[in-house]
C-alpha positions in Angstrom: 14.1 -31.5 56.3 11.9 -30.3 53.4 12.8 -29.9 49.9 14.2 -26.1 49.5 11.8 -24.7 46.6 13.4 -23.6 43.6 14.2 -19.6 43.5 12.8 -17.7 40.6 15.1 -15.0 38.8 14.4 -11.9 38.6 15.6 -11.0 35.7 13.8 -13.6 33.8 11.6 -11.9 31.2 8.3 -11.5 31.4 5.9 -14.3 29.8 3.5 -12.9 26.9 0.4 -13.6 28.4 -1.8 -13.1 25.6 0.2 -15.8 23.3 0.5 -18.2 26.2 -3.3 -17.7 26.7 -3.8 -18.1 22.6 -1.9 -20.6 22.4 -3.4 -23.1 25.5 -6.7 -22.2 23.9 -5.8 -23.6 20.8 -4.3 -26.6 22.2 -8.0 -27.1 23.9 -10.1 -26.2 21.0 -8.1 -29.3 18.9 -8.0 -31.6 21.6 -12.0 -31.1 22.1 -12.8 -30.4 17.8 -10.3 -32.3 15.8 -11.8 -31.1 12.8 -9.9 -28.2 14.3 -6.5 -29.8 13.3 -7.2 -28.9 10.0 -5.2 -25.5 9.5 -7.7 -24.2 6.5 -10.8 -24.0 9.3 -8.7 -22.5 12.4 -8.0 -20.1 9.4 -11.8 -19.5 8.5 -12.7 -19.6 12.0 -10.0 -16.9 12.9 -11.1 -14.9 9.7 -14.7 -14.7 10.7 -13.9 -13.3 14.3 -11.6 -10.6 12.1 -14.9 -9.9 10.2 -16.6 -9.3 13.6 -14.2 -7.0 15.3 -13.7 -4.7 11.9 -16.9 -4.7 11.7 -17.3 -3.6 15.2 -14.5 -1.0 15.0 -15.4 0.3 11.7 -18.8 1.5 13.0 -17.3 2.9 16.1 -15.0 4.8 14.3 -17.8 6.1 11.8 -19.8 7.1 15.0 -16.9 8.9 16.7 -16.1 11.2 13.5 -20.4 12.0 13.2 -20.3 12.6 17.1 -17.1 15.5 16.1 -18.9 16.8 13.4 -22.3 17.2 15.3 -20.4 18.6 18.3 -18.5 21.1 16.0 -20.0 21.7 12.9 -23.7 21.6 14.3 -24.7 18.8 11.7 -27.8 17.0 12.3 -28.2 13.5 13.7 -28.5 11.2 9.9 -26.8 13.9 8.4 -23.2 14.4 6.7 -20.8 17.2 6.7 -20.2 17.4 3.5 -23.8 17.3 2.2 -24.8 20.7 3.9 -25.3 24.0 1.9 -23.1 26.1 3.8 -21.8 26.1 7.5 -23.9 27.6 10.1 -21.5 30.1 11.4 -18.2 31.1 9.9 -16.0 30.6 12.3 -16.5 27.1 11.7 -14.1 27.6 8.8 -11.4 27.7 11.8 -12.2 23.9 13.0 -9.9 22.6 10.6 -7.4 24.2 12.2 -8.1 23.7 15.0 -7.8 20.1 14.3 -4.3 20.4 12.8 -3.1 22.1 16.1 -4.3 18.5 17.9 -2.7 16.5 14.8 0.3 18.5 15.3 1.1 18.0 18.7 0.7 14.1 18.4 3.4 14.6 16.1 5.5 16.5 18.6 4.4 13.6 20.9 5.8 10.4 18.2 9.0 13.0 17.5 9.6 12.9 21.5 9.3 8.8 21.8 11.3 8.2 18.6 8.1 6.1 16.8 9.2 5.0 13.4 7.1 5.7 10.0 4.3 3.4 10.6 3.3 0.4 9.0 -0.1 -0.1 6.5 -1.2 -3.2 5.4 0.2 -3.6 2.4 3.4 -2.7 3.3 3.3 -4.9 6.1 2.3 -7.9 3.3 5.0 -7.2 1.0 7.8 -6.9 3.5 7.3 -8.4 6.8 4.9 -11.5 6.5 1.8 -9.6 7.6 3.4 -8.7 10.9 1.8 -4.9 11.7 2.0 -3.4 15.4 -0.9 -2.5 17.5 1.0 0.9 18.7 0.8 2.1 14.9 -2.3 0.5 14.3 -3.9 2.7 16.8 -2.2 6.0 16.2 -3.0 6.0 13.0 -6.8 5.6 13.8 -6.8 8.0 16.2 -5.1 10.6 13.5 -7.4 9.7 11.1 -10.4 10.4 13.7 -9.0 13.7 14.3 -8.2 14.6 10.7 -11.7 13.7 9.7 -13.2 14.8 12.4 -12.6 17.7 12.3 -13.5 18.9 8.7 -9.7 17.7 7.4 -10.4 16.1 3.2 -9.6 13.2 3.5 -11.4 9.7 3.9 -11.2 7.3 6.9 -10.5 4.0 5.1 -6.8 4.2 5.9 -7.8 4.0 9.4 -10.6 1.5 9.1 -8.1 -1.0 6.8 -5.5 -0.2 9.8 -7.5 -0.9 12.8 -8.7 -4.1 11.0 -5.7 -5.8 9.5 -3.4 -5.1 13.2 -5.9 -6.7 14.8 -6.3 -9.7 13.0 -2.0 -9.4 12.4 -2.0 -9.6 16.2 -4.4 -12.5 16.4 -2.9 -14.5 13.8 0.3 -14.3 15.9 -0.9 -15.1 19.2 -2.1 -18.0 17.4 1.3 -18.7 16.0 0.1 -19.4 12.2 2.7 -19.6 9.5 3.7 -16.4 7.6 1.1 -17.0 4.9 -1.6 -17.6 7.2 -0.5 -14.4 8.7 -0.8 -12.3 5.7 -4.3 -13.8 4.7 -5.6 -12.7 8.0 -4.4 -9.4 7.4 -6.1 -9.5 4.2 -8.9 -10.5 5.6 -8.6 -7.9 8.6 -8.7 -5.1 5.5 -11.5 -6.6 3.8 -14.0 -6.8 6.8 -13.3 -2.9 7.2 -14.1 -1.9 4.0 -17.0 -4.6 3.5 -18.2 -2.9 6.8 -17.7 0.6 5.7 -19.5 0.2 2.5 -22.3 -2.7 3.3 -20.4 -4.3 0.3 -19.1 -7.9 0.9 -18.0 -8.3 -2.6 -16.2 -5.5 -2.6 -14.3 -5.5 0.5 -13.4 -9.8 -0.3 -11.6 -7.9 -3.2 -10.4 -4.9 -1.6 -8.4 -8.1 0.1 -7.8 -10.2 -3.1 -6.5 -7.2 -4.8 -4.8 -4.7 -2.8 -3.7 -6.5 0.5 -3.1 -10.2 -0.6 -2.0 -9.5 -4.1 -3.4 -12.5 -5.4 -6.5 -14.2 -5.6 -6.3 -18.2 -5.1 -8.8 -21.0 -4.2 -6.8 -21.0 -1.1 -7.8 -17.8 0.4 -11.4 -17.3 -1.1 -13.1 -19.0 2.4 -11.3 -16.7 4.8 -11.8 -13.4 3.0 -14.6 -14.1 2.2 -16.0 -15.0 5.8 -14.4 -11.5 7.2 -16.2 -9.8 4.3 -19.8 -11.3 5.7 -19.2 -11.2 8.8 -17.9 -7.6 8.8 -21.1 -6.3 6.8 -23.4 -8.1 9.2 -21.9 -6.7 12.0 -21.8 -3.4 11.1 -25.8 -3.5 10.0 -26.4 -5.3 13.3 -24.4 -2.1 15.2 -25.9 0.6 12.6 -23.7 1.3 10.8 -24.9 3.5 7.6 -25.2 1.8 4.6 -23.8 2.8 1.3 -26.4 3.4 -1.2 -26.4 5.1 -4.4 -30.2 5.1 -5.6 -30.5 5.6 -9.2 -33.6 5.2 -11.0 -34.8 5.0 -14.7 -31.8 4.5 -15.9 -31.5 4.4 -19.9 -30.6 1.2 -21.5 -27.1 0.9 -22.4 -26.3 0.8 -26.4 -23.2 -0.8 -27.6 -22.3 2.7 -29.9 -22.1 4.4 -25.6 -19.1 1.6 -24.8 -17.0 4.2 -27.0 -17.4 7.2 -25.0 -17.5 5.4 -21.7 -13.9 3.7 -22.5 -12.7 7.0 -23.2 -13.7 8.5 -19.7 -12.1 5.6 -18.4 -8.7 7.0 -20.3 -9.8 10.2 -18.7 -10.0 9.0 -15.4 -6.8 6.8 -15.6 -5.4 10.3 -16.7 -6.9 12.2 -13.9 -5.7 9.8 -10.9 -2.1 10.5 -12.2 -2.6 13.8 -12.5 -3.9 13.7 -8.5 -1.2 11.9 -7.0 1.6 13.9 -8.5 -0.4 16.9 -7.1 -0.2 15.6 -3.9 2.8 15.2 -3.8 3.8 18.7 -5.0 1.9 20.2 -2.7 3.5 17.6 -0.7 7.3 19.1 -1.0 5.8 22.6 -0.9 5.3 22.2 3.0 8.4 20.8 3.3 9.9 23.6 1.5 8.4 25.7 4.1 10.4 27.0 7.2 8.1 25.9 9.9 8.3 22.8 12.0 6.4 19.5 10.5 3.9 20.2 13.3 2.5 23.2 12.0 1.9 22.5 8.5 -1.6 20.7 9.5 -2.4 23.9 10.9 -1.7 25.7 8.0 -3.2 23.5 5.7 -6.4 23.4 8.1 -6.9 27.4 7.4 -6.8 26.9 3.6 -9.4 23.9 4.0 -11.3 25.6 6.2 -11.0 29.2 3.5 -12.3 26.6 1.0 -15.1 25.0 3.4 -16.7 28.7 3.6 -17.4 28.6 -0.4 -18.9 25.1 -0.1 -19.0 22.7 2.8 -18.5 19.8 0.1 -15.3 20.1 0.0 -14.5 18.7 3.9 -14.3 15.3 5.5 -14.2 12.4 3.5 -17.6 13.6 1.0 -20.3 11.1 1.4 -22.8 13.6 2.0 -21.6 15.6 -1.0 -21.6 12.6 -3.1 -25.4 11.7 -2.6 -26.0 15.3 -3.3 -24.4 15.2 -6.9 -26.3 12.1 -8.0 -29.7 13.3 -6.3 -29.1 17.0 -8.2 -28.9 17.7 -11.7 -26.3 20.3 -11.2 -24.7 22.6 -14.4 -21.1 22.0 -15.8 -19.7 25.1 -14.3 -20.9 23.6 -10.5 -19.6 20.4 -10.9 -16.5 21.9 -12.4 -16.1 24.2 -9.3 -17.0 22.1 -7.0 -14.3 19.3 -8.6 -11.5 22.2 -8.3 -12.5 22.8 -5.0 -12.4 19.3 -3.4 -9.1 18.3 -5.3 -7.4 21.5 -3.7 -8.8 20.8 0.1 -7.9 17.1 -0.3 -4.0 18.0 -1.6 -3.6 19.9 0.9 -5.0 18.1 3.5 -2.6 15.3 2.3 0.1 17.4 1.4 0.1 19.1 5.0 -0.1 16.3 7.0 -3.4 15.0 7.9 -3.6 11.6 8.0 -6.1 9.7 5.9 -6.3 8.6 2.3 -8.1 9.1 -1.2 -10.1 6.0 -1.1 -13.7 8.3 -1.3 -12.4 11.6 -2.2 -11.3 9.3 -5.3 -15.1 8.0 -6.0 -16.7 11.8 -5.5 -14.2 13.1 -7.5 -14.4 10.6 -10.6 -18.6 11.0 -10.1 -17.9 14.9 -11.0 -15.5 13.8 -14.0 -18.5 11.8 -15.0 -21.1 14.6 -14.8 -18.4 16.6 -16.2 -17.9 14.2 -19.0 -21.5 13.6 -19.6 -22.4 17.8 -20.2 -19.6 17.9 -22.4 -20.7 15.1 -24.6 -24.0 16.2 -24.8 -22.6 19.4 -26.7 -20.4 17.2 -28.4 -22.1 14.2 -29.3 -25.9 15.1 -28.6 -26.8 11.5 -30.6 -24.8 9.2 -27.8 -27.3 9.7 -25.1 -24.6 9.4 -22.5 -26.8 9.6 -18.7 -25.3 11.3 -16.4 -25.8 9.6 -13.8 -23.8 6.2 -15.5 -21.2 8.4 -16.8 -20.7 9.4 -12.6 -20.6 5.8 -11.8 -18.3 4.9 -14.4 -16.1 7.8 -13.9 -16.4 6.9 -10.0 -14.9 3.4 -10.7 -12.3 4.4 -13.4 -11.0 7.5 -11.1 -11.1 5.8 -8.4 -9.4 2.4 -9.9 -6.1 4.7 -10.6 -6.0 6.0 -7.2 -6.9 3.1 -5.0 -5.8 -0.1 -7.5 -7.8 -2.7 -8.0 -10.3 -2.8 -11.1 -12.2 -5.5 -9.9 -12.8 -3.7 -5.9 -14.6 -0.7 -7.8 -16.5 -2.4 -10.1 -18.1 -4.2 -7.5 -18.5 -1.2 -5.4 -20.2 0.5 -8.3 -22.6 -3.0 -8.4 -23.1 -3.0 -4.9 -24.2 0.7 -4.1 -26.0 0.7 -7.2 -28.0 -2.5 -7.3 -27.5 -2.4 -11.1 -26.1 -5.3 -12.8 -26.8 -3.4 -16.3 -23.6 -1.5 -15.7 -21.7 -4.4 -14.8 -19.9 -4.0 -18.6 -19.4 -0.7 -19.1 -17.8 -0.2 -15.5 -15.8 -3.5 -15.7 -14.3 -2.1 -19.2 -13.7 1.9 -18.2 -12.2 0.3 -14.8 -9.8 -1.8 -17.0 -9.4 0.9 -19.4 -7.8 3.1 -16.4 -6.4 0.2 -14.5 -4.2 -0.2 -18.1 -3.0 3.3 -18.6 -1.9 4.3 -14.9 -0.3 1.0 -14.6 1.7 1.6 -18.0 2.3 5.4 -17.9 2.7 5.4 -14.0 3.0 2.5 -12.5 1.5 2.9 -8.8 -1.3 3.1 -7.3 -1.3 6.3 -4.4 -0.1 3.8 -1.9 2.8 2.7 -3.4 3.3 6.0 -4.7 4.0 7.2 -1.4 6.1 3.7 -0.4 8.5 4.7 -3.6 9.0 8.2 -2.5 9.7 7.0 0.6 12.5 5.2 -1.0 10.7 1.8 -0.9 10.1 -0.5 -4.1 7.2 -2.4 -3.9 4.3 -2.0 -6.4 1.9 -4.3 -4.6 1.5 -6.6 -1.8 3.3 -9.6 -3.1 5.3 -11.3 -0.5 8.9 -9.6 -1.3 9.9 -9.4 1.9 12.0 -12.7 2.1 14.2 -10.7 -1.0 15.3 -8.4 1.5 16.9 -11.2 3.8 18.8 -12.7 0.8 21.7 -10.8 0.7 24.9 -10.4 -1.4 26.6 -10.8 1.7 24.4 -14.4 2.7 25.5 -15.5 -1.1 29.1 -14.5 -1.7 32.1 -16.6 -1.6 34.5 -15.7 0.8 37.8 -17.7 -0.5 39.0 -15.4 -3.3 42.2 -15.0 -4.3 43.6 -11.9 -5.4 46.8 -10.3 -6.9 48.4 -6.8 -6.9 46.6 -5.3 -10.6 50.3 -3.8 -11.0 51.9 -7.3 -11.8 52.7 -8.2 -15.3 50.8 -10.6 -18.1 53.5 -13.0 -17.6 53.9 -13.3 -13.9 50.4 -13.4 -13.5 50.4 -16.9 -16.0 53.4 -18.0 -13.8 51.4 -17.3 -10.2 48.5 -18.6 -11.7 48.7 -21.6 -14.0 45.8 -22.0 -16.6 42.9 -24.6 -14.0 44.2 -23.2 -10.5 41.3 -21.1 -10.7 38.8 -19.5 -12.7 38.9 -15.8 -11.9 40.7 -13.3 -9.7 40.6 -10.1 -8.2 43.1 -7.5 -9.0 43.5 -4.9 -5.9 46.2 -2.2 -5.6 48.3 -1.6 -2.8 45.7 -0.8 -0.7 43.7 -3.9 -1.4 41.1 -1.7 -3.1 39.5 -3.2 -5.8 41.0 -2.7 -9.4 39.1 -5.6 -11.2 38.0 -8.8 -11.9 40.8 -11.1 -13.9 39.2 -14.6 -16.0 42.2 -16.8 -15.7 41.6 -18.4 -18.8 41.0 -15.2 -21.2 44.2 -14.2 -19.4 46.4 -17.0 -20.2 45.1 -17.3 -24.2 45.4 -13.3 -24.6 48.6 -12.5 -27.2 49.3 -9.1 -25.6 52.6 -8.7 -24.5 53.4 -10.6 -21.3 54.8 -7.6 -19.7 51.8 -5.6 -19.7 50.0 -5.2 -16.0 47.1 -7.1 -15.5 45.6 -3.7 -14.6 44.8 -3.4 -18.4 43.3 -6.5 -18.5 41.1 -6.1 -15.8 37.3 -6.4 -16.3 34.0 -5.0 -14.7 36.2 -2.2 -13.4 32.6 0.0 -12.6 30.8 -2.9 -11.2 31.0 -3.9 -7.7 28.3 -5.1 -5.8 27.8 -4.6 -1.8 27.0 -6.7 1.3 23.5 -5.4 2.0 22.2 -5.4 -1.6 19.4 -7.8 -2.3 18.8 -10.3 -4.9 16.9 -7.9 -7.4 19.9 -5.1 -6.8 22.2 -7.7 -7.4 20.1 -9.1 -10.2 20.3 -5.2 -12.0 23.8 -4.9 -11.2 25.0 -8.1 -13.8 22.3 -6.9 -15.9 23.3 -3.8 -16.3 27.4 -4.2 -16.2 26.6 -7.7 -18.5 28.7 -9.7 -16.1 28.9 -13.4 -14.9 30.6 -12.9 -12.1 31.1 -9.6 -9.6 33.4 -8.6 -6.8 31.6 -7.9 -3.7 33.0 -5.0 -1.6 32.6 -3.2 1.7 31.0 -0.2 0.7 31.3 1.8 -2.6 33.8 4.0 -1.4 36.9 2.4 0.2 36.7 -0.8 -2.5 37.9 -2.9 0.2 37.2 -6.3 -1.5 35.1 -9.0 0.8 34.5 -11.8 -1.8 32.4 -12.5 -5.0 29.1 -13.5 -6.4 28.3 -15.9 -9.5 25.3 -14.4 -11.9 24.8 -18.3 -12.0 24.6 -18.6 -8.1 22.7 -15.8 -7.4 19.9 -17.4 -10.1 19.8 -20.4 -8.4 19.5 -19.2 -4.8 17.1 -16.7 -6.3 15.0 -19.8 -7.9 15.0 -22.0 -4.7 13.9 -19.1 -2.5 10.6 -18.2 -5.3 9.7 -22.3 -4.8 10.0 -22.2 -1.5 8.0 -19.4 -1.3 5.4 -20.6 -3.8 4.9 -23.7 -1.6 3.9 -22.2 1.4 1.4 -19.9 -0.6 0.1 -22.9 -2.0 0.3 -24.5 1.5 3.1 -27.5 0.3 5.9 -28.8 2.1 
């Protein structure tokens, strides 16, 4: 009689292929390269295919958005939207719209499947160990495409940083790295997209550093690095347009120019924060609306499209519009205009709903400040000299730095397009200069602008995320004892003898919480004994909560200058659950930041 063969369940879950698959090929790769053992190269290695698929994407997408606008807007093949004269017919101005009726109903579409807010790079760095989804990753490249596409401006770097950093999220995964390896892939995933979308390694390696890491370490320099390179190589191999700005003849630089230069950096600083709390009235004045979240893109796609009949400059992300202002010597009142004009259609195109960012609406924007500046001074200060042309590169970087972050990315944008190492000084200072004052005065760049009206805290992409999992409620002692506040000074000493313990919590009859009582301050107070320990009670204001994490926590004793806190259910029952040290909570606080420094470091 044969062996009966074991019966399978079917309600066994399904096997992740992909991981399994990942995961056997790694076990092979090793087995055949030992060097491979070493986790620094499968990270390198790893990072350099991330390079080659952003690089890959990034020119797809690129190609997809020119196909739209040649197939709506009639622009020529090597041409750019924004760097036509006027549009062919004007019912083009309608395209927009048209394009916010298709955004619209993928937003009906996300309402009816119950998708959450999705999640960008940074974010995903900062809170979840680099772990992004591919679901979000591709519906926001696909509302970006359509945005852009048709005529919406805004810039497709949000997309490109997206499509890059889930991909390499979900590869570092399959892979099963370690959270840090995780989040340096993702950094690297960002940086190949914007190294591809510029032709600038340097600058997308920092874009990584900067914005998506947070920090820049010896560590991390090979990997971003290699998906910076390879990124830029694949996207010349696939044609992707380089980003050039050719400027010729350019005056030498005098040290009395660094003056007025550092000021348009100030001005710049000034001007980013001015943008992003524009946005974001514009922002609550569609929400203020009554008409459904779906229709606001459309409305906001007529006014861009009103704006696109005065000058096509204004629409898409601007490339074409920004070669135009540094190949045309243009008068104050154009640039003026046209700087009006583009900051309206990209607040709105924001502000309504379109999905994108300010990365290059930033950089044509500050290149007008910079024109702008430049005329001015000349009326002013006819013995500076300032060129117009540097002042729009530095006022592209120090614009651009408040918006996007990251002084060090837009200098070496400016260096890169350029070819110009002569303005390596006067860009690195305005960039700083602006970098100083939205960081002081403001304190976000637009990202984390949006994060903290959102109700989110993070400021950059420093690994916070393991804050949220320590908890009042994973820190607070349990075994509390606690008395009715109504009983007297004196019963209290007898119920209580001076060593039983060192504090406890007074409640009412309810068990609500009334206080917190220090045994000894109680025992050596000379009021009379047959006052209620009500009176005594301290930190009456100052409860903490379960779900509050260390930094809350951290605020609360701060604030109510406390060493020790009663942690309750929820801040309006009182119901007393236990109670939290200041000294405890510093210690668990301290032992977490190691741990967490060692596996940046790649200890332990």
């Amino acid at each position: 009689m044969s062996a009966s063969r074991p019966v399978l369940s079917r309600n066994r879950p399904p096997r992740n292929r992909p991981q399994v698959y990942a995961r056997r090929l790694r076990a092979v790769l090793i087995r055949s390269l030992p060097l491979l053992e070493a986790r620094g190269i499968v990270v390198v290695i790893l990072a350099g295919v991330v390079g080659v698929m952003a690089g890959i994407l990034v020119t797809a997408m690129s190609q997809i958005v020119q196909d739209l606008h040649g197939l709506l807007f009639g622009v020529q093949p090597g041409g750019r939207l924004s760097g036509m004269f006027s549009l062919a017919n004007p019912m083009q101005a309608l395209i927009p719209a048209i394009g916010g009726i298709l955004l619209g109903l993928t937003v009906i579409w996300l309402r009816i499947r119950k998708f959450r807010t999705p999640i960008d790079p940074i974010e995903a760095n900062a809170l979840y160990g680099g772990r992004m989804s591919l679901t979000d990753t591709f519906i926001i490249a696909g509302q970006t495409m359509i945005s852009s596409g048709f005529g919406a401006s805004v810039g497709l770097e949000a997309g490109y940083t997206q499509v890059g950093s889930g991909l390499a999220s979900r590869l570092a995964r399959m892979f099963r790295l370690r959270r840090n390896d995780v989040r340096i892939l993702v950094g690297c995933g960002a940086a190949g997209a914007i190294a591809a979308a510029f032709d600038a390694p340097l600058t997308g390696a920092f874009y990584g550093f900067e914005l998506v890491i947070g920090i820049y370490s010896v560590a991390n320099v090979a990997p971003v690095m290699t998906a910076a390179i390879c990124a830029s190589l694949t996207a010349e191999m696939f044609g992707g347009v380089p980003f050039p700005l050719e400027l010729s003849g350019l005056p030498a630089l005098t040290p009395s120019q660094y003056v007025p230069f550092l000021l348009l950096g100030l001005l710049g600083g000034a001007a980013s924060i001015a943008i992003m709390h524009l946005v974001t009235l514009i922002e609550r004045g569609f929400a203020r609306l009554s008409v459904d979240t779906s229709l606001r893109p459309v409305i906001g796609g007529v006014i861009v499209g009103m704006l696109g009949l005065i000058t096509p400059q204004v629409l898409s992300s601007g490339h074409g519009a920004l070669h135009r202002e540094f190949s045309m010597n243009y008068g104050l009142a154009v640039v003026a205009s046209v700087f009006v004009l583009k900051l309206a259609a990209s607040a709105v195109s924001l502000g309504s709903g379109f999905r994108g960012g300010l990365f290059f609406a930033s950089l044509f924007l500050g290149a007008l400040l910079g024109k702008a500046f430049a005329d001015v001074m000349l009326v002013i200060s006819p013995a500076t000299g300032i060129d117009p042309a540097v002042a729009a590169v530095v006022g592209m970087t120090s614009l651009a730095v408040g918006v996007v972050g990251g002084p060090l990315t837009m200098t070496f944008l400016a260096l890169e397009s350029t070819r110009d190492l002569t303005l390596t000084g006067v860009v690195l200072a305005a960039s700083i200069m602006s970098a100083i004052l939205v960081r002081e005065t403001f304190g976000y760049s637009f990202s984390t602008w949006r994060f903290h009206l959102r109700g989110e805290t993070i400021r950059s992409a420093h690994d916070v995320g393991w804050m949220r999992s320590l908890t009042v409620g994973s820190m607070m002692r349990k075994d509390i004892k606690t008395i009715d506040a109504a009983t007297t000074l004196a019963a209290f000493r007898k119920e209580v003898p001076l060593g039983s313990a060192q504090r406890v919590i007074a409640v009412d009859a309810g068990d609500h919480y009334v206080g917190v009582l220090i045994v000894a301050e109680l025992h050596s107070d000379l009021t009379d004994g047959e006052v209620t320990v009500r009176d005594l009670a301290k930190y009456k204001d100052a409860v903490l909560v379960p779900s509050m994490n260390v930094q809350a926590a951290a605020e609360t004793f701060q604030r109510a200058g406390a060493e020790e806190l009663a942690v309750v259910e929820d801040f309006t029952d009182h119901i007393v659950l236990g109670l939290l040290t200041e000294g405890h909570l510093m210690r668990r606080y301290a032992e977490e930041l190691d741990k967490a420094r060692r596996d940046l470091s790649g200890e332990g």
